[in-house]
C-alpha positions in Angstrom: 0.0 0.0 0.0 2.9 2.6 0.5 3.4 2.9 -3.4 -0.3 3.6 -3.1 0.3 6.6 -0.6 3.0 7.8 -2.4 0.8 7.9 -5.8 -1.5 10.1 -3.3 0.8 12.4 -2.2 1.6 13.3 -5.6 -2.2 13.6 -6.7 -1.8 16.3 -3.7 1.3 18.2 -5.0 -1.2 18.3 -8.1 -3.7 19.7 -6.3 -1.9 22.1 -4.9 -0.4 23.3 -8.3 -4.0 23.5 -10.1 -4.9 25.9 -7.3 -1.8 28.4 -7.4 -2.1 28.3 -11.4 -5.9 29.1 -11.0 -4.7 32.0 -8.7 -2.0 33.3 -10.6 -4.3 33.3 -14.2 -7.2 34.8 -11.9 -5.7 37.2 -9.9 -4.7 39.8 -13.0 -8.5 40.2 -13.8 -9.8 40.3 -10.4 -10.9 43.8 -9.9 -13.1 43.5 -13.9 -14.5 40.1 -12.9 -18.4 40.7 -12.4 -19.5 39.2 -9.2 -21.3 36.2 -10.5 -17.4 35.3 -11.6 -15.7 36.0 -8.4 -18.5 34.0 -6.7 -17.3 30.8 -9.5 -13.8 31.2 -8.6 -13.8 31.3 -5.0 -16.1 28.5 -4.9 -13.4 26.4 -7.5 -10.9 26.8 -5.0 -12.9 26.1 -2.0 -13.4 22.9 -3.8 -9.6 22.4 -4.5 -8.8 22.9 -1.0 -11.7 20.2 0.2 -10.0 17.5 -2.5 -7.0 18.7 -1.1 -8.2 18.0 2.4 -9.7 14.6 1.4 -6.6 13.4 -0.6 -4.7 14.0 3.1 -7.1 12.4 5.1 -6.6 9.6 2.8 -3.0 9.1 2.8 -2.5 10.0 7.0 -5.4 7.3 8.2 -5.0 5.1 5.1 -1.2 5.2 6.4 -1.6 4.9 10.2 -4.7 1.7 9.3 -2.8 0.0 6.7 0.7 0.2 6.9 2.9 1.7 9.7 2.2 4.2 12.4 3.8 7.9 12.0 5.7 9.0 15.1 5.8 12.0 16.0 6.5 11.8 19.5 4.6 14.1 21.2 4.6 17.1 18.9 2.1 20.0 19.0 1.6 20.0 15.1 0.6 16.3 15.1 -3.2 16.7 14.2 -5.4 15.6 16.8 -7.8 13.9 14.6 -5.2 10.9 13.6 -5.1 9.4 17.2 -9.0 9.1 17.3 -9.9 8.4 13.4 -10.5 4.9 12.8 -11.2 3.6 9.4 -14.9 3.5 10.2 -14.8 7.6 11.0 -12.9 7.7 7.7 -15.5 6.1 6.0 -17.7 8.9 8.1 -15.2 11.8 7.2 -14.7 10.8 3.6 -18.7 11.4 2.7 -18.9 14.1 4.7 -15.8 15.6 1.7 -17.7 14.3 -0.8 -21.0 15.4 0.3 -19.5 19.4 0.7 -17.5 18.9 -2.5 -20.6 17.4 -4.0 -22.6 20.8 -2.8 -20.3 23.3 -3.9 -20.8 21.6 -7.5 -24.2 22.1 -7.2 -24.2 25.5 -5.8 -22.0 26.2 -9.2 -25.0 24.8 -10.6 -27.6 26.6 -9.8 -25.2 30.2 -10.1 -25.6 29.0 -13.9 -29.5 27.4 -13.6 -30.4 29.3 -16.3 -27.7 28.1 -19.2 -28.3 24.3 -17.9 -31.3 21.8 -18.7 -33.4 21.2 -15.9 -33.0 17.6 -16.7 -29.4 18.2 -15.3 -29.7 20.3 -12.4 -32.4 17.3 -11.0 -30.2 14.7 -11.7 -27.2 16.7 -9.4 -30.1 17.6 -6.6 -30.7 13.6 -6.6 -27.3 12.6 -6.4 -26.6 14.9 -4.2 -29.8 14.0 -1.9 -28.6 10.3 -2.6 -25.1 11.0 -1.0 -26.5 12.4 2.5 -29.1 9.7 3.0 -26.1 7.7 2.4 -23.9 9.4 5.1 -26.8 9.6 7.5 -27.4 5.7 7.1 -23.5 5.3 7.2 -23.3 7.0 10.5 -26.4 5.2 11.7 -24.9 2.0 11.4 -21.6 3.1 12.5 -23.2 4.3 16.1 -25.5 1.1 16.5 -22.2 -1.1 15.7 -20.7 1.0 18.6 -23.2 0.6 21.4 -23.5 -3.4 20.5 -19.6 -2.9 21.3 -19.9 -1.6 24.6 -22.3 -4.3 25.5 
């Protein structure tokens, strides 16, 4: 799995660059972009940075799960989430990424709703609807396996 991590990390460093080349083509033009526009681009990088964030969670708990633990000792940077994030909270974590990421799409949608069939936009609210029922249920079952743990 460690090739697998490293193949991640470099999605990330991808990531990263699509987001500084959006802001360094974007940033020239800023002050004649109509708002509608500036609305489009802030939400594109919003949704870089929540891949980004996904692609991390990924590779640290993937990582830590799967293949060896990361010491650190007991430094402050060491995120607090990666002693308490099992690979069922991942699971929890990971659609609540794609559910956001999935929601800034649509909220692009519906900036341009009236360019885009209707057909379209109902298909997107329906996926959309179809990945939090999805999380909700995920996190359902992930509490009542916990409490028939502690039993």
């Amino acid at each position: 799995m460690a090739p697998v991590y490293l193949g991640l990390l470099i999605i990330l460093a991808a990531i990263a660059v699509k987001f500084v080349q959006d802001l360094v083509i974007t940033i020239p033009g800023l002050l004649t972009m109509p708002e509608h526009g500036l609305v489009k681009f802030v939400l594109s990088l919003i949704d870089l940075a929540l891949l980004g964030n996904l692609v991390l969670m990924i590779i640290f708990v993937g990582y830590e799960n799967f293949v060896s633990k990361l010491y650190t000792g007991d430094h402050e940077d060491r995120p607090s989430w990666m002693e308490h994030l099992d690979f069922g909270g991942l699971k929890l974590k990971l659609l609540g990424s794609i559910v956001a990421i999935s929601a800034i799409h649509l909220l692009g949608t519906f900036l341009d709703i009236s360019e885009i069939a209707k057909e379209d936009v109902a298909w997107q609210l329906a996926i959309q609807l179809g990945f939090v029922v999805s999380g909700v249920l995920l996190a359902m079952m992930d509490r009542l396996s916990g409490d028939q743990e502690k039993h």
